[in-house]
N, C-alpha and C positions, 0 to 999 in steps of 0.2 A: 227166243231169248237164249236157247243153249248154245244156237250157233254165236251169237255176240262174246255168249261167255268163250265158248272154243278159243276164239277168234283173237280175244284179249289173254286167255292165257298164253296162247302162244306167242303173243304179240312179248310180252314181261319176258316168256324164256328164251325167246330171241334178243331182249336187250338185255338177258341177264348175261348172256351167252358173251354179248357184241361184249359188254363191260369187263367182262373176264380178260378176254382175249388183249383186250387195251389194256388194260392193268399188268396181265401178264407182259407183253410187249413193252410196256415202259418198263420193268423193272429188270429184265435182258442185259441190260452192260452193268447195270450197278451190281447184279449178283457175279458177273463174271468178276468184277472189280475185287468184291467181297470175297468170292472164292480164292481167287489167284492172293490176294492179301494173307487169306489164314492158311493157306497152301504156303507161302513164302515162308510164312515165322516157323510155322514147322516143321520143313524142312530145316530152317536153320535151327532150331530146338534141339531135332534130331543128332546135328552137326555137333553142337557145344555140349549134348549128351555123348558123346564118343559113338552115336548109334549110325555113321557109312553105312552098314547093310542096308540100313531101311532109310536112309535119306537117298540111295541110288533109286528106288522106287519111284523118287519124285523127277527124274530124268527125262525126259522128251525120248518117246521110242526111240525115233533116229538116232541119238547119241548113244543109248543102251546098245544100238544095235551094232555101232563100232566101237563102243568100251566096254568090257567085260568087266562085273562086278567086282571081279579081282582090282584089273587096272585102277578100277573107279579106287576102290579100298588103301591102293597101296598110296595115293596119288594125296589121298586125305589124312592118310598116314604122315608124311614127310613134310606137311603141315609145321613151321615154325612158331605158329601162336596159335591158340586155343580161344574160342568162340565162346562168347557169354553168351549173350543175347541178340537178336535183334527187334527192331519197329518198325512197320510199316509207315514211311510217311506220304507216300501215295502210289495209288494205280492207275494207270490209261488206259483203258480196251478200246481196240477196232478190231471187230468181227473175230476172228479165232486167235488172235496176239494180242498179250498183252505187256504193259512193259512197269515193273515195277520197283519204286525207289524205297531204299530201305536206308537205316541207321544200323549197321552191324556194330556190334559193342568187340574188339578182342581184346586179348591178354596176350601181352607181347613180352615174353622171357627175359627179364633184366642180362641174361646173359647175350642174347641175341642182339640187343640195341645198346649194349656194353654202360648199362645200369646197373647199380648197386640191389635193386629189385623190379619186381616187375612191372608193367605201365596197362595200366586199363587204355583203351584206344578208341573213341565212336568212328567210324568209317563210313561213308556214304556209300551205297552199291545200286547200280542199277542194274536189272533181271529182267532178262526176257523169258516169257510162258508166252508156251500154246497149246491151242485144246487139239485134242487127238481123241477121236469116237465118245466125246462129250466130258474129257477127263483133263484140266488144267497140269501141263507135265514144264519143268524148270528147262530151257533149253541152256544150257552153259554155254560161255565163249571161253574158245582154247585159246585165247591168246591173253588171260590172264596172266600176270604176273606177280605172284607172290612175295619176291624178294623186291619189289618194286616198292611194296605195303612196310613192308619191315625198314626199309631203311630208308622212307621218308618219314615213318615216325620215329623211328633212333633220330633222328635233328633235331638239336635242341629248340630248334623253333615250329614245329610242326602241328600247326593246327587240323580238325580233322575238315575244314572247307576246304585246305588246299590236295587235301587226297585227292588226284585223279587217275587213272590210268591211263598207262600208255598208250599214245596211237598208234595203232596197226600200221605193224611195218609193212603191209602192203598197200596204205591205205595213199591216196592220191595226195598229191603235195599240194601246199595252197597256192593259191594265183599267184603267179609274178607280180612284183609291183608294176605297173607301166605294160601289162601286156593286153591286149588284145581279145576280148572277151569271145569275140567271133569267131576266131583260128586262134586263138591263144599264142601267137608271138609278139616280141618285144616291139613296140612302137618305133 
């Protein structure tokens, strides 16, 4: 009878074991989701607290590695509007990237958008994270345009859906009409 009993305990902490392991495994993307989310707001917390030092923290190595805390500092500095808040309203994960949409709230200087006071702004932003030795880090794109923000909301009709940024002046042109999707010339 002891061996029966052996046999069945083992048998429970092997599928206590197996159920962990599944359990753990299904909840993999939604904590990166989770993570990269309260990662995101904080950073920006940081930001609309004047606190640059410690929102460079949240940098993607590589990017620390070519901007210096300074550069990062001065960069947020020259900053034309001032950061309330923001909101997560969603995240993606695949595997160590993740990419996530926010509602950034700014304050945009009546003087800057040639208003009598200042303009509360909601902006949509989307952000790419990725993990680096198990630690969700913001990777920026330098081809931000700040003054792009500012004076599509100075227009008196500026909704924040129609915020978007710029396409990458390097980025590939769209098809010709009428071309040739094979060799891409003119029919």
């Amino acid at each position: 009878m002891s061996i029966d009993m052996s046999r069945i305990k083992t048998l429970f902490l092997a599928s206590g074991i197996g159920l962990l392991l599944l359990l753990t495994a299904g909840c993999g993307s939604k904590d990166s989701a989770e993570l990269v989310g309260q990662r995101a707001v904080e950073r920006w917390d940081l930001l609309a607290g004047k606190h640059a030092v410690k929102a460079y923290d949240y940098l993607s190595p590589g990017y620390r590695s070519t901007h210096t805390l300074e550069q990062y500092v001065a960069f947020i500095a020259t900053a034309r509007m001032q950061w309330k808040s923001a909101k997560v309203d969603s995240v993606q994960c695949e595997s160590d990237i993740c990419t996530a949409k926010l509602t950034v709230v700014a304050i945009l200087p009546g003087a800057v958008i040639q208003r009598p006071s200042d303009m509360e702004y909601p902006a949509p932003v989307v952000e790419k994270w990725v993990r680096s030795d198990g630690q969700w880090f913001f990777l920026p794109d330098s081809k931000i345009d700040a003054k792009n923000v500012v004076d599509q909301a100075a227009s008196p009709a500026a909704p924040a859906s129609t915020l978007a940024p710029e396409p990458a002046k390097d980025a590939a042109p769209p098809a010709a009409a009428g071309a040739d999707p094979k060799d891409g010339h003119k029919q």
